[in-house]
N, C-alpha and C positions, 0 to 999 in steps of 0.2 A: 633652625627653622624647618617645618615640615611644609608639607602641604595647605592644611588645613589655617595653618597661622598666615602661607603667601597669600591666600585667596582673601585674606582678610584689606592687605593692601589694595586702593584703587588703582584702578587698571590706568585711569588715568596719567596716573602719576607712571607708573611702568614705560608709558608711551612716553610719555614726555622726558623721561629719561635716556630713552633710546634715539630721540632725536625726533617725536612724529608730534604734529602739530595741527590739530582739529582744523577742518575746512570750514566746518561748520558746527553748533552749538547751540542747546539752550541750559535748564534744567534737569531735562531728563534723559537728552541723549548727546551726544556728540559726535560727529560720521569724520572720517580720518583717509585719508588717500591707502589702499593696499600697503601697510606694510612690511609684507612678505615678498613684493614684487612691485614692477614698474607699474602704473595707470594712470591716465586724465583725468578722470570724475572718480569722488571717493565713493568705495562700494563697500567701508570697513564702520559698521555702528556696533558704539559702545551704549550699552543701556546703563546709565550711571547709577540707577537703583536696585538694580542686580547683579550691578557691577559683569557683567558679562559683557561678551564679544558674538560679532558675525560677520562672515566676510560674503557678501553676494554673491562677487565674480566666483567663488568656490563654491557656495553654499554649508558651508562648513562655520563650526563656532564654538564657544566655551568660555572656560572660567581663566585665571591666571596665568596657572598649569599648565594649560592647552595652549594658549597663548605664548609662552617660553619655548618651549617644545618646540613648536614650529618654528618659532622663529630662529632661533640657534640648531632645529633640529637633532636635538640633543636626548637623552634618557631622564627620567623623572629628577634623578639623584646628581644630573650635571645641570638641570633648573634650575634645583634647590641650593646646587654650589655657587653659583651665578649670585641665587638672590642674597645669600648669604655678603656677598662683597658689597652687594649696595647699602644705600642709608634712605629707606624710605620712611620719610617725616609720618606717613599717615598710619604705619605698621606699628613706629617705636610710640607714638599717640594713643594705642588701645593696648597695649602691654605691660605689663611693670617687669625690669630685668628681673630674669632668674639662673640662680645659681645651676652653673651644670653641674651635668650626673656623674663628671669623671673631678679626677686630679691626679697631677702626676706627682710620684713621689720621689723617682731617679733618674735623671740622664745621665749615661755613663759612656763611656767608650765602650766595642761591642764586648762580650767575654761569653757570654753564655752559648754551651752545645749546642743545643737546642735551634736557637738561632741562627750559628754557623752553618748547622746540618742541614738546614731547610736553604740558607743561601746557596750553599753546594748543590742540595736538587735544582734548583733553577738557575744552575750552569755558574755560576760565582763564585771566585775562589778570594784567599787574602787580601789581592790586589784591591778589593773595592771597600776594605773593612774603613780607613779613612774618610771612607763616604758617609758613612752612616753613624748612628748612636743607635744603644739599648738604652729603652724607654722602659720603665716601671713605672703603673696606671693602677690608679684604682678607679674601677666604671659600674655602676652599680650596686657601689657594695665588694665586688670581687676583683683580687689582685692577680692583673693580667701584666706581660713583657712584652714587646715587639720590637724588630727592627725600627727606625725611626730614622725620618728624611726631613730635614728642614728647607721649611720655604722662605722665603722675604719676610714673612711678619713674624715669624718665629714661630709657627704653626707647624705639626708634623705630619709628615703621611705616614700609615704606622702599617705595619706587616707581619703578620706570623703565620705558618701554615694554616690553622683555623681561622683567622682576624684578617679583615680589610677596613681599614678608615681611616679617620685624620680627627685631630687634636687642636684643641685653637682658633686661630683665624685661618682660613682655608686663602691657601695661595701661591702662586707659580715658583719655581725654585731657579736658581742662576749657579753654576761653576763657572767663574774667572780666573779667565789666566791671559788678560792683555792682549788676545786675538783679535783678530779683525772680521774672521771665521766662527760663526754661532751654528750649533747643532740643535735641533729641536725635536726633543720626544714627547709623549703624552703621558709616561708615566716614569719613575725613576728606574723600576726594573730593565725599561729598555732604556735608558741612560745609562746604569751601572752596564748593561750587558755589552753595549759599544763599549766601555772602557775595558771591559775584559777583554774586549778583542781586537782593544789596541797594545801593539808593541811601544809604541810612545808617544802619549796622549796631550797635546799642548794648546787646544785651541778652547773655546768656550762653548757652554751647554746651556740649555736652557730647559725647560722643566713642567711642561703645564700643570702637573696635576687633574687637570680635565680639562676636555676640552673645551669648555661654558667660561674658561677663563681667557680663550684668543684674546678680546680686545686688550686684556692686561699685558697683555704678552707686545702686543705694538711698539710700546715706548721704549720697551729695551730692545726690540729685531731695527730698530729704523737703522741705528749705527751701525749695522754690519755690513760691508761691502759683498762677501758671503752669506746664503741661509740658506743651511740643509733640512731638509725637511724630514723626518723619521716618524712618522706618525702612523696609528694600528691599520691594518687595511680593512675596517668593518665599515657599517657608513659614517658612522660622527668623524671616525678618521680622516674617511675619504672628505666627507664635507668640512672639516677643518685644514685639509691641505688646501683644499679648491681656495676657500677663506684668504690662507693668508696667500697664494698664489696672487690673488685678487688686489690684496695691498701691498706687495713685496715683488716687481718685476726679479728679482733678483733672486726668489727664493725657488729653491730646486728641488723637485721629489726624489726620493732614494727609497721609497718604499716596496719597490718593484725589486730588490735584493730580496728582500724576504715576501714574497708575493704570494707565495702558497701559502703562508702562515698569518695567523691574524698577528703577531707584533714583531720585534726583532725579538725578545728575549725565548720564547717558542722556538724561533730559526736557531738562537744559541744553543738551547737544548738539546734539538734536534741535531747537531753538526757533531755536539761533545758523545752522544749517545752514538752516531754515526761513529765517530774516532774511536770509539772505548771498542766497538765490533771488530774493527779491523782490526787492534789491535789484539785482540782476543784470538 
């Protein structure tokens, strides 16, 4: 889904999905209590024929877009990841399915140079090969390889040194191993990079894929007596610890290990790059 296809969705319906529930209504508009923030009197009208937004107490307003955005405070592209997980009736109403642009031809265990070589630059040695699959795509027309990370729905995060995306249904990823102890990163690169920089690794991982996917992430962190926090230190980062900080008394930030660096897999970098000097 892009852009142009969300805004097609009523806004309504967005709200009422997130939990927000008109104060008041007729035909053409419907006024909604802030929700971006706490207030008494609703200062938030949806103009239902242009489907747009306004928030008074801000002064500020917009289309769908704008709308996600803020609200998750999130990047165009973790919006679009977000809407992708929902099922909105009034979007699948004005569309007919259409076949995607890709298809995969191979999943394999990993083998290809190529793809070692570039996990080697980003600090990764044999240890994490178990993790992952080589992906054969054709996208466009053109027959591309990547690393490949499976999520929950069978959906890939796909990686190669020129390639970043994902494949499928877009969705958080889990390593079990029976812990009581859950680890939480925001992309699998810093997952793999914690496993590299364990000596023996036995407790469970968790996997955002972006951060537009926290509330998915709830159902499986409730069980953990544990939740470590490893999330980028840029702001969606920062505003996805505060997040689940908010619903998780229990969950703990470690982000401040790699604090000068926007993720852990940077800090891995950085420390093997450090090691390789002194060694030299």
């Amino acid at each position: 889904m892009n852009c142009k296809q969300f805004n097609t969705i009523t806004l309504e319906e967005v709200l009422l999905s997130l939990g927000h529930l008109p104060t008041m209504q007729n035909e053409k508009e419907a006024w909604f209590l802030n929700p971006f923030a706490t207030e008494n009197q609703a200062s938030f009208k949806l103009d239902k024929r242009k489907n747009q937004w306004f928030l008074f107490s801000e002064f500020i307003g917009g289309n769908n877009i704008d709308f996600v955005r803020k609200y998750f405070n999130c990047t165009i592209s973790e919006a679009l990841d977000w809407v992708s997980q929902q099922n909105f009736s009034s979007f699948h109403q004005q569309i007919d399915v259409q076949k995607p642009n890709y298809e995969i031809n191979e999943i394999s265990e990993l083998q290809n140079w190529n793809l070692k070589k570039y996990l080697n630059e980003r600090g990764l040695s044999n240890k994490i090969y178990p993790f992952v699959k080589e992906i054969k795509f054709t996208m466009n027309n053109k027959k591309l390889y990547a690393i490949g990370f499976e999520n929950l729905s069978g959906g890939f995060e796909l990686r190669n040194k020129f390639y970043k995306g994902a494949i499928l249904k877009k969705d958080i990823s889990l390593i079990k191993n029976g812990s009581s102890k859950i680890y939480v990163f925001e992309g699998f690169f810093d997952a793999l990079s914690f496993i590299e920089m364990q000596e023996n690794f036995q407790d469970d991982i968790l996997i955002l894929n972006s951060v537009a996917l926290i509330q998915k992430s709830v159902i499986h962190l409730k069980n953990y007596s544990e939740i470590l926090l490893f999330l980028d230190n840029d702001k969606a980062g920062i505003n996805g610890k505060n997040e689940l900080k908010k619903i998780f008394e229990n969950a703990e930030n470690h982000s401040k290990i790699y604090s000068e660096f926007n993720d852990l897999n940077e800090f891995l970098i950085y420390k093997k790059v450090q090691k390789q000097s002194v060694g030299l």
